[in-house]
BAFI-3210 file (N, C-alpha, C; in Angstrom, 3 decimals, decimal comma, padded with zeros to 6 digits):
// residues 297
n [1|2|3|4|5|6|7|8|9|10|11|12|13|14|15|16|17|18|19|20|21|22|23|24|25|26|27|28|29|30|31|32|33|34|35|36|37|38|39|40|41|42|43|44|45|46|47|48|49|50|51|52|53|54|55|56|57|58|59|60|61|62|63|64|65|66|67|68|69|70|71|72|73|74|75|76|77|78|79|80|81|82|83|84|85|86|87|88|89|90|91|92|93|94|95|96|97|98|99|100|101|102|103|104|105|106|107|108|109|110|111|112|113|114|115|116|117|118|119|120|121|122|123|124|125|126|127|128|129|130|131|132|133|134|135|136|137|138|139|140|141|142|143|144|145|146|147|148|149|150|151|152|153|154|155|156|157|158|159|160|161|162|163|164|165|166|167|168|169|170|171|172|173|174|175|176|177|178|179|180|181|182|183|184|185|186|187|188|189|190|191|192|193|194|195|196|197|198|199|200|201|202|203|204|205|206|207|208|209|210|211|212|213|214|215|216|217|218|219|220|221|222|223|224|225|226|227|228|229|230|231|232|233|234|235|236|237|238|239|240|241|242|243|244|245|246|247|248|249|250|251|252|253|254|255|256|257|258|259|260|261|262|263|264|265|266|267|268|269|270|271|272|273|274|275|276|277|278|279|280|281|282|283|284|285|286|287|288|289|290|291|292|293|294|295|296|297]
n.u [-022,644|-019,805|-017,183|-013,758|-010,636|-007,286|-003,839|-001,961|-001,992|-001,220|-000,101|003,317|004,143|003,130|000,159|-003,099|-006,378|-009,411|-011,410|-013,507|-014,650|-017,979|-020,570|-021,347|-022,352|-020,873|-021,172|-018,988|-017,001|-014,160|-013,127|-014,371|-013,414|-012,328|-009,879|-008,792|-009,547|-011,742|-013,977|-016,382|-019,592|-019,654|-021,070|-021,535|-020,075|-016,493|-014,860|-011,741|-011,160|-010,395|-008,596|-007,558|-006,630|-004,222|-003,605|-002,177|-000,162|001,065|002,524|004,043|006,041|007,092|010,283|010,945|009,201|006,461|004,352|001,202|-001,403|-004,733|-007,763|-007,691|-008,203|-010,456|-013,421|-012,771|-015,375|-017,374|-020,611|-021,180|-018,937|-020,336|-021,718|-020,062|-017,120|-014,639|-012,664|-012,353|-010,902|-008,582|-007,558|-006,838|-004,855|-003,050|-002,666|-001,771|000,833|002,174|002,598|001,991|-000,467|-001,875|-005,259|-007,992|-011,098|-014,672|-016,442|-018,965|-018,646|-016,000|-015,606|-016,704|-014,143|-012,730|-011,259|-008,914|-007,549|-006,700|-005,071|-003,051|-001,812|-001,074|000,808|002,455|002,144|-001,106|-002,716|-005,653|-007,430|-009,594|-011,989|-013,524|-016,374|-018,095|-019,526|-022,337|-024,825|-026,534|-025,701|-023,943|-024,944|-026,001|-023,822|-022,419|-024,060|-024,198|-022,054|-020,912|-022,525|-021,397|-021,381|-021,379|-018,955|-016,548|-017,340|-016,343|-013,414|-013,004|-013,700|-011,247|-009,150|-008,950|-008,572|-005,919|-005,223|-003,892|-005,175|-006,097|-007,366|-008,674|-009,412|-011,872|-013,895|-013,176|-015,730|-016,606|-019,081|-020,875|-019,472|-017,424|-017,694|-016,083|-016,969|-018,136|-015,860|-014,252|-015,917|-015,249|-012,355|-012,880|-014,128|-011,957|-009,853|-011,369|-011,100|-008,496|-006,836|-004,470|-003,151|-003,817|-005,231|-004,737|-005,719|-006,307|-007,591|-010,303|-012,047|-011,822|-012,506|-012,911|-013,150|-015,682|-016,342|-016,613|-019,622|-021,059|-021,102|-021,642|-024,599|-025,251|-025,407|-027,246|-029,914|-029,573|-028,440|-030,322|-029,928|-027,022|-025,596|-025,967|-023,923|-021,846|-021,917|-021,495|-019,178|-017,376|-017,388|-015,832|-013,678|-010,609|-009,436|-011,248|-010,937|-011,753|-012,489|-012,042|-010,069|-007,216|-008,046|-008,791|-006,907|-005,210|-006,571|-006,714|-004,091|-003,140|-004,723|-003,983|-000,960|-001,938|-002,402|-000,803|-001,257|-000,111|000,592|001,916|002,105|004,620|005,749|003,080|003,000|005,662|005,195|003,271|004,250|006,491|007,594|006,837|007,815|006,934|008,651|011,034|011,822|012,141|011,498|012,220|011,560|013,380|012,464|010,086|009,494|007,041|003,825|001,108|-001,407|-002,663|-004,064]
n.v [031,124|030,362|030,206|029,618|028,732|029,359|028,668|030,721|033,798|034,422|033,977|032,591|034,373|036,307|036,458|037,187|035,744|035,768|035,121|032,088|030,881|032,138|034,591|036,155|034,382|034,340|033,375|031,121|031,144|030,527|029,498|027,489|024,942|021,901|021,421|023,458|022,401|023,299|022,959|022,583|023,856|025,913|028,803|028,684|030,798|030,807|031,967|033,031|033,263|035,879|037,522|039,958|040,226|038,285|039,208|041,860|040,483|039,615|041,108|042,840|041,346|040,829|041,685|043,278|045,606|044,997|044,032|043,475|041,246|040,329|038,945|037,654|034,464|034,870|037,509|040,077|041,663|040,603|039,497|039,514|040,613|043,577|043,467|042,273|043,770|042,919|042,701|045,379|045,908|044,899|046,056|048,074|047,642|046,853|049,766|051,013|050,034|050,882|048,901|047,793|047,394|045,222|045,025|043,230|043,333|042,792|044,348|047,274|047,885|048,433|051,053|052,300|052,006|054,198|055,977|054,333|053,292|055,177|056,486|054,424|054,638|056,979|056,812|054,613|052,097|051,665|049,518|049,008|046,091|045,794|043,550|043,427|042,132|042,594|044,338|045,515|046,614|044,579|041,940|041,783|041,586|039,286|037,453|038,035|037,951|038,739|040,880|044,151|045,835|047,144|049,365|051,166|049,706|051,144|053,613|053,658|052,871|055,273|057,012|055,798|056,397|059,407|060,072|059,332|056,270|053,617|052,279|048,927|046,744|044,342|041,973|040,010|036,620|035,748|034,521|032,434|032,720|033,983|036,274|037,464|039,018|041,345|044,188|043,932|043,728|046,013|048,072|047,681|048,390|051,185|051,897|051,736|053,161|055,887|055,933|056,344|053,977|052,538|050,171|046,828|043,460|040,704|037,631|035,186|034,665|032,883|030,244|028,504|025,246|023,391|020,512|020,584|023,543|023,542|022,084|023,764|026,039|025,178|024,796|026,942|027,972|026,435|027,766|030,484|031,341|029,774|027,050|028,042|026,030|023,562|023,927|023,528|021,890|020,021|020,760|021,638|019,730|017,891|019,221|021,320|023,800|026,254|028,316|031,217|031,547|033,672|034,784|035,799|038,211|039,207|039,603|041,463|043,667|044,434|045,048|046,940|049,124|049,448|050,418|052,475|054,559|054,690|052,267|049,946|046,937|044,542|041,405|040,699|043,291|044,239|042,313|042,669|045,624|045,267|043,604|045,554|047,026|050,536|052,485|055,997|057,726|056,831|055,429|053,031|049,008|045,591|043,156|039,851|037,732|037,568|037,654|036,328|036,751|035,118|033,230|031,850|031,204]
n.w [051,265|052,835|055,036|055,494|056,686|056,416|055,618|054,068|052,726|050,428|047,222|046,511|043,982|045,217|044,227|045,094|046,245|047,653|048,074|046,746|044,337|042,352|041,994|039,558|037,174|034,552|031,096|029,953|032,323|033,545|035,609|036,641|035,759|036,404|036,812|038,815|040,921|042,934|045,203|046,222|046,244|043,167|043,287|046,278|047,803|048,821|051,755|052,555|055,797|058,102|056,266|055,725|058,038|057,658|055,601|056,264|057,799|056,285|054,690|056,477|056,632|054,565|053,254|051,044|048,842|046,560|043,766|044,031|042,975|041,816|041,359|038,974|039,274|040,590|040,705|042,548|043,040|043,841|044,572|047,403|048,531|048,830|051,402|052,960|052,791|052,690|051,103|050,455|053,045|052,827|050,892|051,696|053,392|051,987|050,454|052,945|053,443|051,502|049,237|045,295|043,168|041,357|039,620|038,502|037,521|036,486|037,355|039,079|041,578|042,064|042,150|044,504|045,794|045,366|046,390|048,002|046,232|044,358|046,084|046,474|043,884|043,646|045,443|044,844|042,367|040,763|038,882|036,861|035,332|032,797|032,189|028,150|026,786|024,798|022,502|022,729|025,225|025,784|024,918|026,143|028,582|028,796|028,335|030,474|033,247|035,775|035,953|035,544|032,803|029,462|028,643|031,049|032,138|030,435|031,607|034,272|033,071|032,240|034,325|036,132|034,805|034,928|037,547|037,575|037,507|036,565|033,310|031,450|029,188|028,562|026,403|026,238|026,343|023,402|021,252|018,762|016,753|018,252|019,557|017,671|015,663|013,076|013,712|016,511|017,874|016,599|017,417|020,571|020,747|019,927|022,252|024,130|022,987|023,139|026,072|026,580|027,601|029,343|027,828|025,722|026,026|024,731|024,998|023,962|020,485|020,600|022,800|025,904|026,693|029,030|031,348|033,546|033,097|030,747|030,463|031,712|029,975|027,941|028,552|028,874|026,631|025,408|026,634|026,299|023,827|021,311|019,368|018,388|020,282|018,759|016,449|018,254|019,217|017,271|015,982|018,198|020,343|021,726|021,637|023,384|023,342|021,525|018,411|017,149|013,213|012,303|013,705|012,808|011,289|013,782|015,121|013,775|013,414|015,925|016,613|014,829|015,403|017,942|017,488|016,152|017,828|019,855|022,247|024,491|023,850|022,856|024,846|026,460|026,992|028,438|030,842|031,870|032,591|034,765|036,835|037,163|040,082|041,283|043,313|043,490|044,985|045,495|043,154|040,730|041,504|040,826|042,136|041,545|042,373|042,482|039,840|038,285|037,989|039,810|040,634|042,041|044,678]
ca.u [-021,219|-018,800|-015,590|-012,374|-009,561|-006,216|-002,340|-001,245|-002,699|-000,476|000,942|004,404|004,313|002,093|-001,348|-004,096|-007,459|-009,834|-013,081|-012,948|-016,469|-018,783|-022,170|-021,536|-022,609|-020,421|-020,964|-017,872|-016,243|-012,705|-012,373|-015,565|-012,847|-011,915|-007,983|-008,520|-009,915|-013,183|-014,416|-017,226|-020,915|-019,611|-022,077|-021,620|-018,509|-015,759|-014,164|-010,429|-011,384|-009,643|-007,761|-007,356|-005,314|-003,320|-002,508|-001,095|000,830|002,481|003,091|004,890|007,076|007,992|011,756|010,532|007,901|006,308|003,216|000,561|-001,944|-005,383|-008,522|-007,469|-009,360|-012,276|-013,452|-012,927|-015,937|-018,644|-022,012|-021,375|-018,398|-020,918|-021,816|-018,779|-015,727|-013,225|-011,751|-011,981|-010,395|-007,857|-006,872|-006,463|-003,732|-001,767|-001,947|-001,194|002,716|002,795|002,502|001,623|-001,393|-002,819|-006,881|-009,194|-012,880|-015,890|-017,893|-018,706|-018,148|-014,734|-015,926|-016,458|-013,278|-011,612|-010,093|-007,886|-007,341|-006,338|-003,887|-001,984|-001,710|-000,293|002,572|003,092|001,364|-002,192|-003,487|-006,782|-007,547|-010,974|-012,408|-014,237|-016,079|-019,403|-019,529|-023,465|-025,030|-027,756|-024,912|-023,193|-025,988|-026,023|-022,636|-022,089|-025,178|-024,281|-021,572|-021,414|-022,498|-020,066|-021,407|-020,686|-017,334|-016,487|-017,632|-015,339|-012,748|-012,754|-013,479|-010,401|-007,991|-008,930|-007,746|-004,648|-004,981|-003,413|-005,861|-005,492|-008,403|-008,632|-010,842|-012,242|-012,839|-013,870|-016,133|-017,392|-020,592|-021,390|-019,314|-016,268|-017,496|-015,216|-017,879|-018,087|-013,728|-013,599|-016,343|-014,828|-011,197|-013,067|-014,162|-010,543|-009,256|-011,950|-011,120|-007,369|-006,122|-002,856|-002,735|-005,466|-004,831|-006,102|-005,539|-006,597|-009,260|-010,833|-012,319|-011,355|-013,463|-012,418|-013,972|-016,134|-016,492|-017,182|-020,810|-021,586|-021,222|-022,688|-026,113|-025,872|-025,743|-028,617|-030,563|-029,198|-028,368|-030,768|-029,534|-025,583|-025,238|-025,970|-022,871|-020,738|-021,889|-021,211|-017,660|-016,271|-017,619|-014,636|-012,051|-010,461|-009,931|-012,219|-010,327|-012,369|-011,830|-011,604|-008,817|-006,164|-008,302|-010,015|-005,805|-005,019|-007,065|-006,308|-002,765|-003,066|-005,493|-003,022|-000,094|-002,053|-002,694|000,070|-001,583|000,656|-000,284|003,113|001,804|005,459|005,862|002,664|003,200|006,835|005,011|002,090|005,112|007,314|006,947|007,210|007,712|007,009|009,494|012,390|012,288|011,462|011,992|012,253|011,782|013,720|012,015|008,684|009,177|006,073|002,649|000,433|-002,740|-003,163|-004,389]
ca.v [031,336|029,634|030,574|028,815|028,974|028,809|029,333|031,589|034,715|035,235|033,170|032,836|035,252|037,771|036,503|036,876|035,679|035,939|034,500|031,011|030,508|033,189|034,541|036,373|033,365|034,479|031,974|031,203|030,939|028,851|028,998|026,455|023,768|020,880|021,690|024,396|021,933|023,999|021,048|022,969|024,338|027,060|029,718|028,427|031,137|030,442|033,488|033,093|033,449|037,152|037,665|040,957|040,078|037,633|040,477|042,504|039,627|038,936|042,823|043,389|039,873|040,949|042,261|044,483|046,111|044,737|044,328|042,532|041,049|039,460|039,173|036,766|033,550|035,216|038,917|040,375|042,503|040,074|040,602|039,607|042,473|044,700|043,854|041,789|044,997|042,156|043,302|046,973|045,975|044,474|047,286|049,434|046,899|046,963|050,978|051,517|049,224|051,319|048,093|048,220|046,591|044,888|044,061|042,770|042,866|043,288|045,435|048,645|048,228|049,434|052,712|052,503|051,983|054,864|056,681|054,132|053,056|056,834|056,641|053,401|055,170|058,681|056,608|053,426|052,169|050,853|048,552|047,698|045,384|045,640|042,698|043,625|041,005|043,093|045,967|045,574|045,933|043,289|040,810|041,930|040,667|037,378|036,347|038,308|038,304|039,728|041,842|045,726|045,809|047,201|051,238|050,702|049,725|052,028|054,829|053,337|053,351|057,018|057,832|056,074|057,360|060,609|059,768|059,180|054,868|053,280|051,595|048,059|046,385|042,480|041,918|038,434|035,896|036,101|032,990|032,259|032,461|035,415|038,034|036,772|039,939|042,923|045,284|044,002|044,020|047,703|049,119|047,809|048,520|052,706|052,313|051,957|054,890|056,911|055,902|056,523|052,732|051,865|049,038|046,086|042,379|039,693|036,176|034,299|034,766|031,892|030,091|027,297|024,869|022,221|019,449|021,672|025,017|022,725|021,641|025,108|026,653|024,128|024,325|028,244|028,488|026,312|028,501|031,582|031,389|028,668|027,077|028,103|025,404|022,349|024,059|023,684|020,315|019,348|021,299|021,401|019,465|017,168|020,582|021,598|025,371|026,489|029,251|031,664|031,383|034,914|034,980|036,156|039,486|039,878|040,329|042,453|044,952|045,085|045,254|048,028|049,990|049,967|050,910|053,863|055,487|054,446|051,887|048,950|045,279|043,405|040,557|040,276|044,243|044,432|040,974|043,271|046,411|044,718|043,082|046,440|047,953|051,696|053,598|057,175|058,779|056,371|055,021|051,590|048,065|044,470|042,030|038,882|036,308|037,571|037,777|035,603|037,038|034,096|033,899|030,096|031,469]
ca.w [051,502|053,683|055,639|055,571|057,832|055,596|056,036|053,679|051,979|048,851|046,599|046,102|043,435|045,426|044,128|045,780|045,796|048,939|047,123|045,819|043,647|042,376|041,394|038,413|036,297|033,360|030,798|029,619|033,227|033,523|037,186|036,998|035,715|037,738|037,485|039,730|042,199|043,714|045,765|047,072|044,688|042,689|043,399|047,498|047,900|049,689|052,142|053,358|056,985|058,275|055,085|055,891|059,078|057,402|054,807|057,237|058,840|055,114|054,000|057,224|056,923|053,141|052,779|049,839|048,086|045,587|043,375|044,631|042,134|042,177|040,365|037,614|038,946|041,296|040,775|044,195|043,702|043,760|045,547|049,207|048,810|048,971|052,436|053,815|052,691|053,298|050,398|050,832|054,307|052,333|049,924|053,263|054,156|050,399|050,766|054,116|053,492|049,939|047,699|044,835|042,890|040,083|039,812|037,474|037,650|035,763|038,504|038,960|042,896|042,651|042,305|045,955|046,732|044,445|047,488|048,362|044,965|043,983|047,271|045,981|042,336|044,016|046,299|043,839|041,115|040,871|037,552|037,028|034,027|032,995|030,442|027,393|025,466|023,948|022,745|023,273|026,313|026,082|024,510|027,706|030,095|028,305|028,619|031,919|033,553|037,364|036,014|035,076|031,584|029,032|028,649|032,331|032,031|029,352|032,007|034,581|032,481|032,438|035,804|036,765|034,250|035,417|038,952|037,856|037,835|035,442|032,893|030,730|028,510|028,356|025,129|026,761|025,493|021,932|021,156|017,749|016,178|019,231|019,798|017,189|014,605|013,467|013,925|017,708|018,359|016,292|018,671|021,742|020,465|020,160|023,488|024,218|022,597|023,986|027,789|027,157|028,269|028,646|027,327|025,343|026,475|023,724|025,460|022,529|020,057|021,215|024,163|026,781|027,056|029,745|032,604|034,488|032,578|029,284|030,853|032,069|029,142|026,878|029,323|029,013|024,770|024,871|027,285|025,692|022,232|020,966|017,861|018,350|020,899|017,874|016,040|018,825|019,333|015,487|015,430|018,932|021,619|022,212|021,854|024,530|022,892|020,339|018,223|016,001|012,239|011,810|014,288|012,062|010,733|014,528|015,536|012,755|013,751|017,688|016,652|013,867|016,275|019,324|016,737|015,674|019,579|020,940|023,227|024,626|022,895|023,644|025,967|027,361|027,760|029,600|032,249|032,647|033,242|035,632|038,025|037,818|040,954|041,485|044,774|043,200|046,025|045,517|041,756|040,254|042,034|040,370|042,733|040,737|043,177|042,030|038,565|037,356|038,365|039,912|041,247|042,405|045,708]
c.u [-020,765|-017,141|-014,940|-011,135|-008,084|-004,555|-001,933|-002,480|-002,592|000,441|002,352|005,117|003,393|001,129|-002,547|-005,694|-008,307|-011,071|-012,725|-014,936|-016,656|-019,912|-022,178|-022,314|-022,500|-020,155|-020,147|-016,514|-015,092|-012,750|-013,498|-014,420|-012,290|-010,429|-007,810|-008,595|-010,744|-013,596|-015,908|-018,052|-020,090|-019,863|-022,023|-019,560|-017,916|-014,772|-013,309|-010,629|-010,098|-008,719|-007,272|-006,355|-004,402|-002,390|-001,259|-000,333|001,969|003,162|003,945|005,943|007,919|009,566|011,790|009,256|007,315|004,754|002,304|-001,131|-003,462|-006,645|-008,758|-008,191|-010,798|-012,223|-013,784|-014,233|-017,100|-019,706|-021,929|-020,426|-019,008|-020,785|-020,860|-017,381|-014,801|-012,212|-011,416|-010,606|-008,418|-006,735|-006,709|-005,017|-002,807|-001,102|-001,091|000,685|003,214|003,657|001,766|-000,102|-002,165|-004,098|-007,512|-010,619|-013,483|-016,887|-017,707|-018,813|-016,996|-015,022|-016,139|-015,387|-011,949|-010,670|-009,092|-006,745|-006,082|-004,841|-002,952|-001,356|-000,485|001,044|002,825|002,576|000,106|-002,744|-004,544|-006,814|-009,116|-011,437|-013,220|-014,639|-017,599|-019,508|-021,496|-024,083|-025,680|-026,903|-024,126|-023,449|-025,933|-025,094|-022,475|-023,194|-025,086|-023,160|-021,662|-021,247|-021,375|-020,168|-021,143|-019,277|-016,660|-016,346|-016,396|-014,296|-012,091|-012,679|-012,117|-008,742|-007,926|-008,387|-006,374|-003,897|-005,231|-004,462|-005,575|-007,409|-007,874|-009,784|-010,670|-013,415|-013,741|-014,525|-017,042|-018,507|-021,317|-020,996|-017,696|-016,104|-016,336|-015,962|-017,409|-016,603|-013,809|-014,407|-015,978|-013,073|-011,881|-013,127|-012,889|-009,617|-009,619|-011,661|-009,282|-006,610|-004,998|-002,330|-004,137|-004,384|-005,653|-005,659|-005,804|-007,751|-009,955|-011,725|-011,694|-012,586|-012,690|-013,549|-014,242|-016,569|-017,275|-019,134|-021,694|-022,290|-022,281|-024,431|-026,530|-026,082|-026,854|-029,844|-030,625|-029,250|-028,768|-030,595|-027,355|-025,371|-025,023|-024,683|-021,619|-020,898|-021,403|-019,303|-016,524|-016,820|-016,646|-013,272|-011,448|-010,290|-010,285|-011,503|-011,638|-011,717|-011,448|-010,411|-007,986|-006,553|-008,628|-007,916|-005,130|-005,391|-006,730|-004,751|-002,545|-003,909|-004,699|-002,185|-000,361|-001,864|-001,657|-000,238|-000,764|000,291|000,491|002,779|003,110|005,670|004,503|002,737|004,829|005,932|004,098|003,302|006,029|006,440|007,317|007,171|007,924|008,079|011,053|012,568|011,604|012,307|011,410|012,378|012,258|013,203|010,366|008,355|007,382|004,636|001,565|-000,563|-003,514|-004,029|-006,135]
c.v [030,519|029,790|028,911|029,157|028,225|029,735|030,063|032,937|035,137|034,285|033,213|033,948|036,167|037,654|036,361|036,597|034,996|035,297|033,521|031,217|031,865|033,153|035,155|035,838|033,433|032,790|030,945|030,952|029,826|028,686|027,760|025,105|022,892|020,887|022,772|023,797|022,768|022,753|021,412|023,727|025,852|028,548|029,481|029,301|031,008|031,735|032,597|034,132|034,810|037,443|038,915|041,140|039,742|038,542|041,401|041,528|039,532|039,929|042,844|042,329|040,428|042,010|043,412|044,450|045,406|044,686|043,138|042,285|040,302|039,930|038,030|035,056|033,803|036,695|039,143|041,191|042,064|040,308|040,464|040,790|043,374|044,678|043,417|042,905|044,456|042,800|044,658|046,643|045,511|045,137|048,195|048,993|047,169|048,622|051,120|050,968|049,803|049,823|048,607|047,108|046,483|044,089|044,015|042,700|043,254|043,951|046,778|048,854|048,806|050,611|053,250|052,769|053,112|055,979|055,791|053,437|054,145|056,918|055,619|053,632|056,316|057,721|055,324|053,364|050,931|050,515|048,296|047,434|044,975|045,111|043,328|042,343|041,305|044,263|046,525|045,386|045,008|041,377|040,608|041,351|039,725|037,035|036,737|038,730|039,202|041,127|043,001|045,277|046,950|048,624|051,349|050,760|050,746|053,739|054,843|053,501|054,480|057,534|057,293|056,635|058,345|060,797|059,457|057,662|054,300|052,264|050,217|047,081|044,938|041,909|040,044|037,982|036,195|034,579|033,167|031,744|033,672|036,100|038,162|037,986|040,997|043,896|045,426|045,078|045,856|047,873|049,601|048,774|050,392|052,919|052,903|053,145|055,692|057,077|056,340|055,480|052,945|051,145|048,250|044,576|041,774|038,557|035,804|034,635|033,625|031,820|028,975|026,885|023,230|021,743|020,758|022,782|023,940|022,628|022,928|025,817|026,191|024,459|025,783|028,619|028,056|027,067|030,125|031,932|030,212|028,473|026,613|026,897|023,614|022,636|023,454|022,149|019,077|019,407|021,084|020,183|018,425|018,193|021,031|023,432|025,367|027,870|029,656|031,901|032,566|035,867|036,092|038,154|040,176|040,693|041,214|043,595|045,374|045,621|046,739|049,584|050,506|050,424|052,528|055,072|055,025|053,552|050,330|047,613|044,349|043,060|040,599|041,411|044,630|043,528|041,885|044,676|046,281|044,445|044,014|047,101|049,131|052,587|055,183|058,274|057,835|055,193|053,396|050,142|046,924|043,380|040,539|037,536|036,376|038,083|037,725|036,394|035,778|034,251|032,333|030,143|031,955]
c.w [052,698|054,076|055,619|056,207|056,495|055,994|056,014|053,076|050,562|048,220|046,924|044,878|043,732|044,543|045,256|045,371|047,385|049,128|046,970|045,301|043,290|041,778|040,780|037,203|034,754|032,496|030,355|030,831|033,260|034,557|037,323|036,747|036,411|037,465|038,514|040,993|043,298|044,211|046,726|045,594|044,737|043,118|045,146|047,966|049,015|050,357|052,817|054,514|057,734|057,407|055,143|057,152|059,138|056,092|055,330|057,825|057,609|054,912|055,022|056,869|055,592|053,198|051,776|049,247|046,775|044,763|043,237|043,615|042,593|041,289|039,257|037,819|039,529|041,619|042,208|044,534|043,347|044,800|047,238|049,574|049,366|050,619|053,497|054,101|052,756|052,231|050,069|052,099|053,722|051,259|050,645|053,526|052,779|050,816|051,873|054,176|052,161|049,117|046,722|044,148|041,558|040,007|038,903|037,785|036,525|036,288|038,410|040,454|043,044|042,723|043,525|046,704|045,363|045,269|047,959|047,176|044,250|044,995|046,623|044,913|042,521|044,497|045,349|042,254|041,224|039,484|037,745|035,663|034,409|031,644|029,701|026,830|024,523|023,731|023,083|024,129|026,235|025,501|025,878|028,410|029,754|028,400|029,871|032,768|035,021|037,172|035,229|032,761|030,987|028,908|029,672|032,406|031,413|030,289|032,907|034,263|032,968|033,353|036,326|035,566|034,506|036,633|038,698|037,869|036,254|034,601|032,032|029,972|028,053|027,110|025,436|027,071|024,570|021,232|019,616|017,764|017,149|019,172|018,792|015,784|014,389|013,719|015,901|018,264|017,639|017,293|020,032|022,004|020,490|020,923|024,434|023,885|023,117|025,610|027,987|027,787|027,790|027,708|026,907|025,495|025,288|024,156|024,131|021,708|020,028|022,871|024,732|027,136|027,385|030,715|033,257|033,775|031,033|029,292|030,833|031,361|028,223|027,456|028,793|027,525|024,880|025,549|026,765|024,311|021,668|019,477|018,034|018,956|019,965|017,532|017,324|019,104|018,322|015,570|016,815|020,318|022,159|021,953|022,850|024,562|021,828|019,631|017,487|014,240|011,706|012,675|013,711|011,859|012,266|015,239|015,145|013,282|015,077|017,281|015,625|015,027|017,034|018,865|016,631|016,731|020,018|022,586|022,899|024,583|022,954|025,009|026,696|028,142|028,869|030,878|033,182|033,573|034,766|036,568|038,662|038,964|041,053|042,446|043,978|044,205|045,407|043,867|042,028|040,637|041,144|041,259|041,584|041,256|042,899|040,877|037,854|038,635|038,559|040,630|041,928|043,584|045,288]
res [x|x|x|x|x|x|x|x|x|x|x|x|x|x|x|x|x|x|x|x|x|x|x|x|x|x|x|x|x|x|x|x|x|x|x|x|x|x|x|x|x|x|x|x|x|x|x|x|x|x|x|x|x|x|x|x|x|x|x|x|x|x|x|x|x|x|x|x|x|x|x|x|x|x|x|x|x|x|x|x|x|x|x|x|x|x|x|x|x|x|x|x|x|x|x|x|x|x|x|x|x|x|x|x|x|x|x|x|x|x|x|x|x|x|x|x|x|x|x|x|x|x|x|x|x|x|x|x|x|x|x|x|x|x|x|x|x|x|x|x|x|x|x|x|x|x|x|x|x|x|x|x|x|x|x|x|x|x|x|x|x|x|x|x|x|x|x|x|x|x|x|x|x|x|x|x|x|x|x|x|x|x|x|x|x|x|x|x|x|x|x|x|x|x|x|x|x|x|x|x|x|x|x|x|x|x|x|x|x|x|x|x|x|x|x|x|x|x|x|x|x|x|x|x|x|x|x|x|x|x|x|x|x|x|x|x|x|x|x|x|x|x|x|x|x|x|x|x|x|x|x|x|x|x|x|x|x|x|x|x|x|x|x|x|x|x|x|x|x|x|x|x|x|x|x|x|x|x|x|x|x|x|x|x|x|x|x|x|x|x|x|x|x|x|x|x|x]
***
């Protein structure tokens, strides 16, 4: 790891991201792509030097409340977390100014931090979005090797719907010839029902495969799934996204599923609900200057 001394803390649309790199070594990773511009080894993470001071310098500066996002290019709750807390230290600072907050991971470290989590939920509103992309654990460990396998997640889930924190399911990404079955998508799509989510996210049934992440991946099928990696070499290896051909039936079903439970599947109504903010004492705020949820940071 390696500190960095930097300006800001938060996007322009209230993203944050405190990490640059990680050691998950999900195989499938986008932030590996050279449009993000990582200019430093991957796996050599990068900490935004007192990020936690510069939080508090922005929360107080802000004019209004709003909902403060992060997660979406580097899971905040990768392994130096454990012993660094920057980002515990950091979710002290959101509560304590009653923002609100939307997070993504694949760990089962948040569970550490479900007291202040639970606090941001009671006075605003707290999101986490937690990916699915196996419904098997041991398919799990192979595409996501450092993070919480998926009976894991699944448990998660539950423990924080029970607290009271709002849940959302990212079925990601769905890559043919691996995890592209309906068997897989219905199981995960039960998990879902069973945990009570808000909401199920399907980015694409596909993958991205760009400069940087393209290589990665390619190195990890053939290490992993020996065999699959010729196909992809035959069918896509000059693609930039790879869709699955069973697309059509794998959306069918997320969409008929969420219909039936009443769980929310409109990509535009959840990006609205993720940005509304809600002060539980004084009703619901729209910041119009921070419409778009970004995470460039």
């Amino acid at each position: 790891m390696h500190y960095k001394e930097v300006k800001a803390i938060l996007s322009p649309q209230n993203g944050m991201n405190i990490y640059r790199g990680c050691t998950m070594g999900c195989l499938y990773c986008d932030a590996r792509s050279k449009c993000y511009r990582v200019t430093h080894a991957f796996e050599d993470v990068e900490i935004k030097q007192k990020a936690d001071d510069m939080l508090e310098h922005a929360l107080k500066r802000k004019r209004t409340k709003s909902m403060i996002s992060t997660g979406t290019m580097n899971d905040p709750y990768i392994e130096l977390e454990c012993e660094l807390e920057l980002f515990r230290r950091c979710l002290n600072q959101i509560e304590r100014f009653e923002f609100g907050l939307v997070l993504k991971t694949r760990s089962e470290l948040i569970l550490r931090d479900l007291d202040i989590l639970s606090s941001i939920a009671r006075k605003t509103k707290c999101v986490v979005i937690i990916p699915l992309s196996a419904a098997d654990d041991k398919l799990s460990k192979k595409l996501e090797p450092g993070a919480a396998i998926t009976s894991k997640r699944v448990e998660i889930l539950k423990t924080l719907r029970d607290k009271g924190i709002t849940t959302i399911v990212s079925i990601e990404p769905i890559i043919p010839f691996i995890n592209d079955d309906t068997e897989n998508i219905k199981t995960i799509l039960d998990y879902c029902v069973d945990a009570g989510v808000y909401g199920i996210m399907c980015e694409e049934t596909g993958i991205l495969l760009r400069d940087g992440s393209k290589e990665y991946f390619m190195s990890a099928l053939h290490r992993k799934f020996p065999g699959i990696e010729e196909i992809y070499e035959d069918k896509f290896y000059d693609a930039g996204e790879v869709l699955s051909e069973h697309s059509s039936e794998l959306t069918g079903l997320i969409n008929k599923t969420c219909d039936e439970h009443g769980i929310v599947r409109d990509r535009e109504e959840l990006k609205r609900f993720m940005r509304e903010y809600k002060n539980k004492t004084n009703g619901v705020q729209l910041d119009m200057m921070e419409m778009l949820m970004g995470n460039a940071f």
